[in-house]
VOBA-1610 file (N, C-alpha, C; in pm, whole numbers, padded with zeros to 5 digits, always signed):
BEGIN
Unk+01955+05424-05913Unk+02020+05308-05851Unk+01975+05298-05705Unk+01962+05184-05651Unk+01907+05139-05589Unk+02001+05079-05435Unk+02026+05110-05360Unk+02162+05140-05216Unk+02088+04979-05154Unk+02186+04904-05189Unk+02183+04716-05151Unk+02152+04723-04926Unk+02076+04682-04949Unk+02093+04638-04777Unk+02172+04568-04736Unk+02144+04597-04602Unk+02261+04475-04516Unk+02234+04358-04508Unk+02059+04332-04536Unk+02039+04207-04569Unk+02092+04129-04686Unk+02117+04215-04784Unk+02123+04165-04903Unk+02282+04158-04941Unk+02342+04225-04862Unk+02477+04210-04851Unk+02522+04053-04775Unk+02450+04098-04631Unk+02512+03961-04575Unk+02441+03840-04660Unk+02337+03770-04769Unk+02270+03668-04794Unk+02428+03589-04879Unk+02471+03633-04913Unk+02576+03510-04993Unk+02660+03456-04866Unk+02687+03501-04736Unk+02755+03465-04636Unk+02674+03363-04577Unk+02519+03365-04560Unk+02423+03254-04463Unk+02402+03194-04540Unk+02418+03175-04691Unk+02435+03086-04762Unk+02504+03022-04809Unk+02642+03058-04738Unk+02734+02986-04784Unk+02747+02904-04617Unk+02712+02956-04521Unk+02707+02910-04424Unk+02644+02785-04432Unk+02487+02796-04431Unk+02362+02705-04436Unk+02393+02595-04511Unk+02456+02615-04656Unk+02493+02498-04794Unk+02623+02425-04681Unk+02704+02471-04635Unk+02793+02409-04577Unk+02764+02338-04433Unk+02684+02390-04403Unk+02610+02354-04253Unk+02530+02170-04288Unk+02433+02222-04349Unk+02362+02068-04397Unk+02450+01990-04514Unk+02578+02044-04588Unk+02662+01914-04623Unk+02717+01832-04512Unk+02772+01879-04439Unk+02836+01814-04325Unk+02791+01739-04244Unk+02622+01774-04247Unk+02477+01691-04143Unk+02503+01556-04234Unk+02515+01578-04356Unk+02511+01415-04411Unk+02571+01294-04351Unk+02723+01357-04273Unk+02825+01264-04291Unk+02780+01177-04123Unk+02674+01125-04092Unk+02647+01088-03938Unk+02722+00974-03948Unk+02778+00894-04034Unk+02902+00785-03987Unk+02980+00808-03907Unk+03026+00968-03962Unk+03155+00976-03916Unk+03090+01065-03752Unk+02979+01078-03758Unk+02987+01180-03623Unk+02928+01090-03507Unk+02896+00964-03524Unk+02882+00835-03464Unk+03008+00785-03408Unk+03088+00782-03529Unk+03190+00709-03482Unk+03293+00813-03384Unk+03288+00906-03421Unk+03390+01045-03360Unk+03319+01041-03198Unk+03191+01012-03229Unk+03115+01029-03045Unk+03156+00906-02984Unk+03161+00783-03060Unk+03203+00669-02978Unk+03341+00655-02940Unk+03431+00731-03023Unk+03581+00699-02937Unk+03593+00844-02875Unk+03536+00925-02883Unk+03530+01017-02752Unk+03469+00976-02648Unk+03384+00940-02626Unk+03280+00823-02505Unk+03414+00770-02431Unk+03513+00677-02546Unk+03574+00584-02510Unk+03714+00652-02398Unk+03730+00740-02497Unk+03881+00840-02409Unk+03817+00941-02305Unk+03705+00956-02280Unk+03611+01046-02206Unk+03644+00943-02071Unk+03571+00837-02083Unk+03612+00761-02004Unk+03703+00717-01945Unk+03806+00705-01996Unk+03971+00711-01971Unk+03999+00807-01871Unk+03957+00879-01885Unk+04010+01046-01862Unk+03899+01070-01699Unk+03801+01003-01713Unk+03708+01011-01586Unk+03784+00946-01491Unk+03806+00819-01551Unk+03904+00696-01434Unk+04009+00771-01379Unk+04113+00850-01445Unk+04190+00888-01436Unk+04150+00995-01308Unk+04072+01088-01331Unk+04047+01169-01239Unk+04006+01152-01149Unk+03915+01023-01103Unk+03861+00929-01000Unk+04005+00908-00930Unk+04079+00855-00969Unk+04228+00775-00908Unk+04320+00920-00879Unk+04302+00989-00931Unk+04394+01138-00874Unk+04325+01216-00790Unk+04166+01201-00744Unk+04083+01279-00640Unk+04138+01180-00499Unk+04110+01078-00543Unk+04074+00939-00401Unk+04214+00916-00346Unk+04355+00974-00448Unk+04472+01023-00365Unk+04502+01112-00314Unk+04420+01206-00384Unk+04450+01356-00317Unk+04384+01333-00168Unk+04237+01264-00147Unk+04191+01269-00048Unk+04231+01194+00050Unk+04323+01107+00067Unk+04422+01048+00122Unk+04522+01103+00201Unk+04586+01206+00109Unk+04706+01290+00151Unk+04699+01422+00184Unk+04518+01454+00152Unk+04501+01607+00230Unk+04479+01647+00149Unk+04559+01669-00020Unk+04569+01761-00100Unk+04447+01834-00130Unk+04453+01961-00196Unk+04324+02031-00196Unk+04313+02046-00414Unk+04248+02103-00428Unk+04220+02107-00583Unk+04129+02235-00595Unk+04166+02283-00739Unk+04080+02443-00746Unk+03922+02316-00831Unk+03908+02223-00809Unk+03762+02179-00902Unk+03754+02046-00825Unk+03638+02049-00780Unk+03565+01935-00721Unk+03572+01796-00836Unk+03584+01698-00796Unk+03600+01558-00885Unk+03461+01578-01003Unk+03321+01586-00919Unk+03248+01660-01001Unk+03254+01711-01110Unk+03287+01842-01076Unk+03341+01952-01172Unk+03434+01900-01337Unk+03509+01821-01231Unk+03636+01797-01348Unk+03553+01686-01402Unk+03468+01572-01375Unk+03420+01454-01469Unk+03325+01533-01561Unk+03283+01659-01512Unk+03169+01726-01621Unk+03286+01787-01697Unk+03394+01833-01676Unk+03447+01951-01754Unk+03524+01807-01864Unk+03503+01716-01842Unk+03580+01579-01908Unk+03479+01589-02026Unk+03333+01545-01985Unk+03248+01579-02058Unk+03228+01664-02185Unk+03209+01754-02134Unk+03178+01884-02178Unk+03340+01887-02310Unk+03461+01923-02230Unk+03541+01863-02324Unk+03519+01810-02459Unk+03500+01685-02427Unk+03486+01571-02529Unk+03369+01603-02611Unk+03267+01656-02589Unk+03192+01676-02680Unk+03187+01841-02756Unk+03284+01905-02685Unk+03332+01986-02765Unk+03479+02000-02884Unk+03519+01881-02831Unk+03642+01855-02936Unk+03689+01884-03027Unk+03597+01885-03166Unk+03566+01941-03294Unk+03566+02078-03303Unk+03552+02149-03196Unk+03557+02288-03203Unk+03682+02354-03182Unk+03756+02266-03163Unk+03939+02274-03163Unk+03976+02335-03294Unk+04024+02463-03317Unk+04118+02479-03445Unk+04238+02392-03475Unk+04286+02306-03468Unk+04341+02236-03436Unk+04409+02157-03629Unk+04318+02223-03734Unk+04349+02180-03887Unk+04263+02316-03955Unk+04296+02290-04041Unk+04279+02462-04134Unk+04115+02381-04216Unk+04062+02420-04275Unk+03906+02424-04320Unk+03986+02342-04470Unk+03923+02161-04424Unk+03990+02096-04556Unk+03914+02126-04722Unk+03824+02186-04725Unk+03799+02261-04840Unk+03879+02343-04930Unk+03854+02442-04829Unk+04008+02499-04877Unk+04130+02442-04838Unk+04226+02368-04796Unk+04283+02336-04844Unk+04322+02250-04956Unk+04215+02172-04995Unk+04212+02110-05135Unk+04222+02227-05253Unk+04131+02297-05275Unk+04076+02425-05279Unk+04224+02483-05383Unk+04326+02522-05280Unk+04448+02559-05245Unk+04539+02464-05364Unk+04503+02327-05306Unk+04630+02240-05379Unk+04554+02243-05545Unk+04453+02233-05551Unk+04421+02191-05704Unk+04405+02346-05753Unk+04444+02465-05738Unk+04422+02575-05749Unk+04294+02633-05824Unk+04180+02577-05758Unk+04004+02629-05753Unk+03992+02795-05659Unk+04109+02802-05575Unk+04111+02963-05468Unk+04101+02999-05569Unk+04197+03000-05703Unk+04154+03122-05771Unk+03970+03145-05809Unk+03915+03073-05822Unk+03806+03147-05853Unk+03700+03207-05698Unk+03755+03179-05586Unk+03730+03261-05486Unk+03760+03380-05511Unk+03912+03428-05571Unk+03931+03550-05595Unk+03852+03634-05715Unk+03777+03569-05772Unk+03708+03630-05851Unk+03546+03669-05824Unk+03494+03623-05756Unk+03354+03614-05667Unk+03313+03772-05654Unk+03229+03800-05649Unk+03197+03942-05651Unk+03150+03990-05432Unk+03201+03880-05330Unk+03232+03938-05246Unk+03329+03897-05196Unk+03339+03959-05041Unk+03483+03937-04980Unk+03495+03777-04926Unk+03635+03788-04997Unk+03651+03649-05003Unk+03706+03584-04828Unk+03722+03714-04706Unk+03784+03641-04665Unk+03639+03628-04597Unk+03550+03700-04558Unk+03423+03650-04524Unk+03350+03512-04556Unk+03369+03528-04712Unk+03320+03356-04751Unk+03362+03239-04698Unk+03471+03250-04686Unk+03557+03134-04628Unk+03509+03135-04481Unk+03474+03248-04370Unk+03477+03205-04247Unk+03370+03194-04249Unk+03238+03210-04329Unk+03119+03153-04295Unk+03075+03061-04363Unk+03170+03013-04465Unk+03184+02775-04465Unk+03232+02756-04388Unk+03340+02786-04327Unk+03484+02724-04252Unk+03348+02734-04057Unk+03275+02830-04055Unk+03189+02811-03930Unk+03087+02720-03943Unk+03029+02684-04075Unk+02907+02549-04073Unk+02990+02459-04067Unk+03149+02448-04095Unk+03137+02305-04096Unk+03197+02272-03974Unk+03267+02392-03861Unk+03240+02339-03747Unk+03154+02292-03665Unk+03044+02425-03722Unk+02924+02403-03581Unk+02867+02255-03636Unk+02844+02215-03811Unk+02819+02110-03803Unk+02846+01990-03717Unk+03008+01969-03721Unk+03080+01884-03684Unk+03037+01862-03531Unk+03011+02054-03443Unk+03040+02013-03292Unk+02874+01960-03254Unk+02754+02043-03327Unk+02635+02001-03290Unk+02593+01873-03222Unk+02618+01790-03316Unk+02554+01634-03289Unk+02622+01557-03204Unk+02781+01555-03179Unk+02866+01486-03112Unk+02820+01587-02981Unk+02789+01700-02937Unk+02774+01770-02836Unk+02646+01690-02752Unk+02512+01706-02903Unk+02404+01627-02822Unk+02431+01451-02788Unk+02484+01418-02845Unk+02502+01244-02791Unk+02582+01258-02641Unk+02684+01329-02688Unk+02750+01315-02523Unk+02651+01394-02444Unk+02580+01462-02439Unk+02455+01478-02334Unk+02389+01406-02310Unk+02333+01355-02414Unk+02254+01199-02390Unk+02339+01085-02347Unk+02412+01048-02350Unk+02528+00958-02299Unk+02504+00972-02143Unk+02622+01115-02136Unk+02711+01133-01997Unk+02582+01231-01902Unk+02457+01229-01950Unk+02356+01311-01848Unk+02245+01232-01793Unk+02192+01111-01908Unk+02129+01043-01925Unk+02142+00884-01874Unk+02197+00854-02013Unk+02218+00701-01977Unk+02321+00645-01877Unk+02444+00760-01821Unk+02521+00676-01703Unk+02441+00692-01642Unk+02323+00735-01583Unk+02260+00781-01413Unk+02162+00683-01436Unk+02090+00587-01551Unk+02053+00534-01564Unk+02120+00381-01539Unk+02239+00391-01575Unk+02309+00280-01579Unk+02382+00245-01451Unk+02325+00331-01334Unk+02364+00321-01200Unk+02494+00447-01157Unk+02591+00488-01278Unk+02713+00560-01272Unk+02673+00688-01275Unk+02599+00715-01209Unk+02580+00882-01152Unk+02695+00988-01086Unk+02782+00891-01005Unk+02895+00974-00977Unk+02975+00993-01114Unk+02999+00943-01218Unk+03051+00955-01313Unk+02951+01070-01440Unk+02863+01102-01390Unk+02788+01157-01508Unk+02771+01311-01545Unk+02796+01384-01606Unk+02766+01505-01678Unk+02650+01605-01588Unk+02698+01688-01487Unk+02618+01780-01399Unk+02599+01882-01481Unk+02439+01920-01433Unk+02358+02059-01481Unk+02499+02148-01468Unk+02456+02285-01512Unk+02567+02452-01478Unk+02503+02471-01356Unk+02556+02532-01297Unk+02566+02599-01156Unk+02426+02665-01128Unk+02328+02696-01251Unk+02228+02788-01222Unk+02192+02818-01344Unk+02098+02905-01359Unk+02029+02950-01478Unk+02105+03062-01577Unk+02151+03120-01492Unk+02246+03261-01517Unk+02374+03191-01579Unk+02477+03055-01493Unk+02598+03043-01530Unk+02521+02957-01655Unk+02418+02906-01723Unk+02347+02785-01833Unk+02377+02917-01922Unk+02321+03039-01931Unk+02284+03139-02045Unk+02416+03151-02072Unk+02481+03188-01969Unk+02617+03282-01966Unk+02702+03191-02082Unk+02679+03061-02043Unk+02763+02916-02125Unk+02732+02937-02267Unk+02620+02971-02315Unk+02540+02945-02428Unk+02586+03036-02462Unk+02596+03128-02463Unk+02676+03231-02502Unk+02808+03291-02515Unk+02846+03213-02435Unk+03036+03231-02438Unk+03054+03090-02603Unk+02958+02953-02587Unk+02995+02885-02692Unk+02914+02919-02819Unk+02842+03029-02832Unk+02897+03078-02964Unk+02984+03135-03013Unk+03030+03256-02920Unk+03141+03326-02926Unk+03255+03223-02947Unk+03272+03158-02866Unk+03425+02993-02889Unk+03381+02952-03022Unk+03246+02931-03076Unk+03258+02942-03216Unk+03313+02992-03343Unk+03310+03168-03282Unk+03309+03234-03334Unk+03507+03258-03329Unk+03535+03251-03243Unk+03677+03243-03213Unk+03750+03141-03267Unk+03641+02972-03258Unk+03734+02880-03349Unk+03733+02893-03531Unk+03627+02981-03519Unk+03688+02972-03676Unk+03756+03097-03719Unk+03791+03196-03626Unk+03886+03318-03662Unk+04026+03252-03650Unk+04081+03143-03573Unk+04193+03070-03586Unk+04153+02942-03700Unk+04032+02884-03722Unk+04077+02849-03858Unk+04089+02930-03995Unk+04043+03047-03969Unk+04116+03108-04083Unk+04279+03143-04094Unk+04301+03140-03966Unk+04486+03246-03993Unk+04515+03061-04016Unk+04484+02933-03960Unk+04554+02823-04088Unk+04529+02848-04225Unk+04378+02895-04274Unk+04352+02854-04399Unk+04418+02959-04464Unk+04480+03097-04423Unk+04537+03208-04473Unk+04663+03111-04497Unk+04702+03037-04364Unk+04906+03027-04380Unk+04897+02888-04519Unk+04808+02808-04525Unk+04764+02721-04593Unk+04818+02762-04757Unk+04742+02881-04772Unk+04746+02915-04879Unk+04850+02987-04918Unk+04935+03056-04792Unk+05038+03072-04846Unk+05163+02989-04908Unk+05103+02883-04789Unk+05261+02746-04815Unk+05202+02667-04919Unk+05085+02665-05013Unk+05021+02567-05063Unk+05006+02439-04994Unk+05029+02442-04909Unk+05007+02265-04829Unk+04964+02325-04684Unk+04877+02265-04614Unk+04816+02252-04455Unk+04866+02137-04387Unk+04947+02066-04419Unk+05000+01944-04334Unk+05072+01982-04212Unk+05198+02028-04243Unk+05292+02106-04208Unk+05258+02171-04055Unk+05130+02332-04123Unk+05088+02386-04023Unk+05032+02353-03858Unk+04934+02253-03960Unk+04833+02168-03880Unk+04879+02077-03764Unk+05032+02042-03826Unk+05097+01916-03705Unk+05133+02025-03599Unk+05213+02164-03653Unk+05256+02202-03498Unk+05091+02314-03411Unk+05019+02308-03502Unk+04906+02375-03410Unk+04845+02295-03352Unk+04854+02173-03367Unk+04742+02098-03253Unk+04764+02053-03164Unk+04908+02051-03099Unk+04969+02026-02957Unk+04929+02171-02867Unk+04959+02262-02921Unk+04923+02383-02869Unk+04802+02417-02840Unk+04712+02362-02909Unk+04590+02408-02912Unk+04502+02328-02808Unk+04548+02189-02794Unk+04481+02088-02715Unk+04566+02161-02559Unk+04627+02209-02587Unk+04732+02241-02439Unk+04641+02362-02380Unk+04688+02456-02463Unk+04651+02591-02372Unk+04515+02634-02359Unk+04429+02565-02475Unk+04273+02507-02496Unk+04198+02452-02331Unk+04276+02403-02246Unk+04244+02358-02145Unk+04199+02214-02185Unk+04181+02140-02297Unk+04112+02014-02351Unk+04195+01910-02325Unk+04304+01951-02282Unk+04389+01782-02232Unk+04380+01813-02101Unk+04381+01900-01999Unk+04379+01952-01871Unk+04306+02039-01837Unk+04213+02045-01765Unk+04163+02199-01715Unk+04271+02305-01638Unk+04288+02421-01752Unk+04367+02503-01731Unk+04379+02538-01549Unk+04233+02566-01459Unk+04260+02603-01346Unk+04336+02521-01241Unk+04387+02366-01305Unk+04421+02266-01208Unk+04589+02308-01244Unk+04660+02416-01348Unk+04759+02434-01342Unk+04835+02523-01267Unk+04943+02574-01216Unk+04973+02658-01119Unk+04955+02770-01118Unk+04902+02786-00986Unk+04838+02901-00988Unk+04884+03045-01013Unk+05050+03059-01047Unk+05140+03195-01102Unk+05056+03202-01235Unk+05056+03070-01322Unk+05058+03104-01451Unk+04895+03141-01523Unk+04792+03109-01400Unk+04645+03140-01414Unk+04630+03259-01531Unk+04675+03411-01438Unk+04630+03508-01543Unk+04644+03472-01677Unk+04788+03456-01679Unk+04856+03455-01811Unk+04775+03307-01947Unk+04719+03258-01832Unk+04672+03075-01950Unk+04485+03188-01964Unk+04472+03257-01864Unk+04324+03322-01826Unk+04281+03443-02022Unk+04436+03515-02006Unk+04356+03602-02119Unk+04443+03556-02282Unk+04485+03433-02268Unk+04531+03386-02357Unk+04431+03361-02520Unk+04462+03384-02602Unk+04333+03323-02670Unk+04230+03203-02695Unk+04312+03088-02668Unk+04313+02979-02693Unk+04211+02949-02564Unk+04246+03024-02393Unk+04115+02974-02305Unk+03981+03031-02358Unk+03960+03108-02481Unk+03809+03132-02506Unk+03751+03007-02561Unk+03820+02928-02623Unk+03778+02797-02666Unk+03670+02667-02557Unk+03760+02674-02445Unk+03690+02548-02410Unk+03717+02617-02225Unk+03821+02643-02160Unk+03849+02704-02043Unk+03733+02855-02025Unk+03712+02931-02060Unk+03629+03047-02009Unk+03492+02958-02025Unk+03455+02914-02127Unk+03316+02893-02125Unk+03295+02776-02020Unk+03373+02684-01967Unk+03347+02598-01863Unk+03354+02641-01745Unk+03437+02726-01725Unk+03471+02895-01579Unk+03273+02909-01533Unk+03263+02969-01680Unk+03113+03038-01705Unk+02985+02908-01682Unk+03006+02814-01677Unk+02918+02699-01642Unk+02953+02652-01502Unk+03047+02626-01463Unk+03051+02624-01326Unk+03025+02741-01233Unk+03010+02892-01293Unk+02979+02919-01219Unk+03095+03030-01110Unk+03218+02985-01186Unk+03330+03063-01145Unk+03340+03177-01143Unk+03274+03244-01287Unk+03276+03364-01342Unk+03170+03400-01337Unk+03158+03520-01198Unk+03003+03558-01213Unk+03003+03696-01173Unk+02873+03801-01244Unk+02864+03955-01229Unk+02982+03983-01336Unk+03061+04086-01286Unk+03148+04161-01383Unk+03240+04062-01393Unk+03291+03942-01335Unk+03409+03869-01404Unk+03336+03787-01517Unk+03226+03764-01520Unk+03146+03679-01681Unk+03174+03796-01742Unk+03085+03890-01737Unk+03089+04009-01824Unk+03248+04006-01898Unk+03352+04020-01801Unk+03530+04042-01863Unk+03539+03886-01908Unk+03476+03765-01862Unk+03525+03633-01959Unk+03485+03623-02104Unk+03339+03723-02068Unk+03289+03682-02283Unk+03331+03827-02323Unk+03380+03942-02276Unk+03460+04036-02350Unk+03576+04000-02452Unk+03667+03885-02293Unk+03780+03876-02355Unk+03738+03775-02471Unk+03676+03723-02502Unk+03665+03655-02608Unk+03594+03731-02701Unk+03560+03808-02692Unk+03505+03901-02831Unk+03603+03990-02879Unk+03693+04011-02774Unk+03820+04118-02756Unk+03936+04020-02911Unk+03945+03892-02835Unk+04021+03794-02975Unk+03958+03779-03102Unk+03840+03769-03072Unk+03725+03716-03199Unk+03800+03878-03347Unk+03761+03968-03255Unk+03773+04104-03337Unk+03946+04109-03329Unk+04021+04089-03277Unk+04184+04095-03315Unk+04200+04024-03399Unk+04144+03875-03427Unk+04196+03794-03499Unk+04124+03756-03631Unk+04003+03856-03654Unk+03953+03851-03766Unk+04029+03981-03834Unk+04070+04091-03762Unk+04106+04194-03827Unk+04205+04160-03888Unk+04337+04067-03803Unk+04448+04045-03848Unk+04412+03909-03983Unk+04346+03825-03958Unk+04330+03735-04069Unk+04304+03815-04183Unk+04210+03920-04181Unk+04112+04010-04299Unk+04279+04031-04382Unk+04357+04142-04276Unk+04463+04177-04345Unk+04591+04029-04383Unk+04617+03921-04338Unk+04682+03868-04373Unk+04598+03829-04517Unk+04589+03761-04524Unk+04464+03692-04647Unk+04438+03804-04754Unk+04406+03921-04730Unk+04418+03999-04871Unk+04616+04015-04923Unk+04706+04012-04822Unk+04829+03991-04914Unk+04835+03885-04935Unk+04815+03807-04920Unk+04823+03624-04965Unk+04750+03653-05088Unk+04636+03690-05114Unk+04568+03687-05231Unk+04610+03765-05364Unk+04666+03891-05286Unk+04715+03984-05360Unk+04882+03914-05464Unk+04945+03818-05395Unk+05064+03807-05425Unk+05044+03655-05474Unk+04896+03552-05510Unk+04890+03452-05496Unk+04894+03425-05671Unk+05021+03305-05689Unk+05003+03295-05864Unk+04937+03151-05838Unk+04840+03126-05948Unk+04810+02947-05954Unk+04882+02958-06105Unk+04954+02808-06126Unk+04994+02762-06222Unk+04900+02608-06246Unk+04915+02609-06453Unk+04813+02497-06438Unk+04766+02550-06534Unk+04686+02460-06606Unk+04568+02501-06711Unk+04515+02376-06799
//
């Protein structure tokens, strides 16, 4: 007998990845239309910050992010959106309701692996393309279109560009360790509706994606700083501006590898008792 590699171990995972990766490339209606009303509330959200700088500068006030800063971190935002855990992996939850999980449980690998490497193509699908349009949009065509003060600034440097690229795989890698503990609770409640309504206030909140976390007071910094939810969209924008540099980058993409590995361990173990205790009825 013949001792299986690690290649040959991990190939049903990049293939379940890859098959799920290019289904999702199909759907460019929807990732057209998802970029155009982000464009649209992107914009909203620029005005907005235009009219809260040009008062601050009025009345003295000071700010931890240059108007700059915050119209790119608006940006950047918005075309990271999709990378919000924010709904459980609708596969499986169909999956779930028409009771097809069971034959996940029968698959000759680990099932909770399978699931997070579909449940990761069809994010990165989702965030890829809406990421590149709003570059081309908010880097490109406003500075073209005369609205340069409004437009999408380089990272701070070469070092805070890598550092970025690398904290947003890891936020990858983190958004789909929280879409698994939905697709775990999913399957426990048989329904994702439920879950999904109270995680996405939270998630857009402490995510930094309705606010940049550093414009909140400054007691509650640490505490919003090693939260899980700032590996999402708050550390990796820290790490592009430029905030986090030498050993505080080093401790910003720790702490996010630090969650990545808590919250896969704890999903691994929630999800095998869910499975263990899971009846489908039906036939």
């Amino acid at each position: 007998m013949t001792a299986t590699s690690p290649r040959d171990l991990a190939r049903p995972y990049f293939a379940a990845f890859a098959s799920r990766f290019l289904q999702m490339l199909q759907y460019r209606t929807a990732a057209l239309a998802g970029f155009a009303t982000q464009c649209w509330w992107g914009g909203i959200k620029v005005m907005v910050f235009a009219a809260f700088y040009g008062h601050a500068a009025t009345t003295g006030a000071s700010s931890s992010m240059s108007l700059a800063q915050a119209i790119t971190y608006t940006w950047l935002a918005q075309g990271l959106l999709v990378l919000l855990p924010w709904l459980g992996d609708p596969e499986v939850g169909q999956a779930v309701r028409t009771g097809a999980v069971a034959y996940d449980r029968l698959r000759p690998v680990d099932a909770y692996a399978l699931w997070f490497a579909r449940s990761a193509g069809w994010i990165a699908a989702r965030v890829l393309p809406r990421v590149a349009l709003m570059a081309a949009f908010a880097m490109v065509v406003l500075p073209l279109a005369g609205l340069g003060g409004w437009a999408w600034q380089l990272p701070a440097g070469v070092a805070a560009g890598l550092a970025f690229m690398l904290s947003a795989v890891l936020a990858l890698l983190l958004s789909t360790s929280m879409v698994m503990l939905l697709n775990v609770a999913a399957t426990a409640a048989l329904n994702e509706r439920g879950i999904s309504a109270v995680a996405t206030p939270m998630v857009i909140v402490l995510s930094g994606n309705l606010l940049p976390l550093a414009m909140l007071p400054d007691g509650w910094q640490t505490a919003l700083l090693i939260q899980p939810l700032a590996g999402l969209m708050d550390i990796p924008a820290r790490l592009y501006f430029g905030q986090l540099q030498g050993w505080q980058a080093v401790g910003g993409l720790g702490l996010q590898a630090f969650w990545i590995a808590v919250l896969v361990a704890f999903g691994h173990f929630a999800m095998g008792r869910t499975m263990r205790g899971l009846q489908v009825q039906g036939g």
